[in-house]
C-alpha positions in Angstrom: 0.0 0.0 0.0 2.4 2.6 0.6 4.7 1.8 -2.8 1.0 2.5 -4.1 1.0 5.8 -2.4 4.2 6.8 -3.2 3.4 5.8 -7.2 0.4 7.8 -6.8 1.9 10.8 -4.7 5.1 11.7 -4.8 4.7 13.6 -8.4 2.4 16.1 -7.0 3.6 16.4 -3.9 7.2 15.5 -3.9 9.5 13.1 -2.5 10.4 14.6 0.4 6.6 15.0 1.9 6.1 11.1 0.6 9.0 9.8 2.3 8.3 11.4 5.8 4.3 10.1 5.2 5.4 6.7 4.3 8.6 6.4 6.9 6.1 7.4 9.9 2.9 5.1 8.4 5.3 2.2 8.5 7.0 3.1 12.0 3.5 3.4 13.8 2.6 0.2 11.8 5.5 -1.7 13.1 5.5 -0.8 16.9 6.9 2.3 17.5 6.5 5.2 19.9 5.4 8.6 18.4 8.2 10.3 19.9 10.4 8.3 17.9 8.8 7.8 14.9 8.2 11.6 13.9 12.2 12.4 14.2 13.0 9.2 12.5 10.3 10.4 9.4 11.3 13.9 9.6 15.3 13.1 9.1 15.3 9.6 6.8 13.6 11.1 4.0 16.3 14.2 4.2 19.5 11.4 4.5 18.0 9.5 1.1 17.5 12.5 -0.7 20.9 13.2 -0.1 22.3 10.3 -1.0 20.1 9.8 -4.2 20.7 13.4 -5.3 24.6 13.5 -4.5 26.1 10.0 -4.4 24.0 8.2 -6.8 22.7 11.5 -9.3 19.2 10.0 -9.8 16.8 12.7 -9.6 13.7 12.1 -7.1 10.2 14.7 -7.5 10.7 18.1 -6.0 7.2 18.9 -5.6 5.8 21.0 -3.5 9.1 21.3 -0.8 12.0 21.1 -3.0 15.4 19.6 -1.2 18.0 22.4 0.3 20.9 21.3 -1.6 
């Protein structure tokens, strides 16, 4: 389901926003605390981007919050 959402999503609204929906769906879904999973869903999406974007040079939607860098 959430490959489905980010198929469906992340053109209009970007990878960034995606990620950070999808890394804190799946957190909750698989146990863990709130406190932890927003920080973890906030960051991730930020560290992949990065490494996408500079290490590998595969471009990822910008949509509506493009990345800093």
């Amino acid at each position: 389901v959430l490959l489905l959402f980010y198929a469906m999503a992340s053109e209009s609204l970007g990878f960034l926003p995606t990620a950070a929906i999808m890394v804190l769906v799946a957190a909750l879904a698989l146990g863990a605390r709130l406190a932890i999973a927003i920080p973890v869903a906030l960051v991730a999406p930020l560290l992949v981007h990065l490494a996408f974007y500079k290490l590998l040079r595969v471009p990822l939607p910008e949509g509506l919050i493009p990345a800093p860098w």
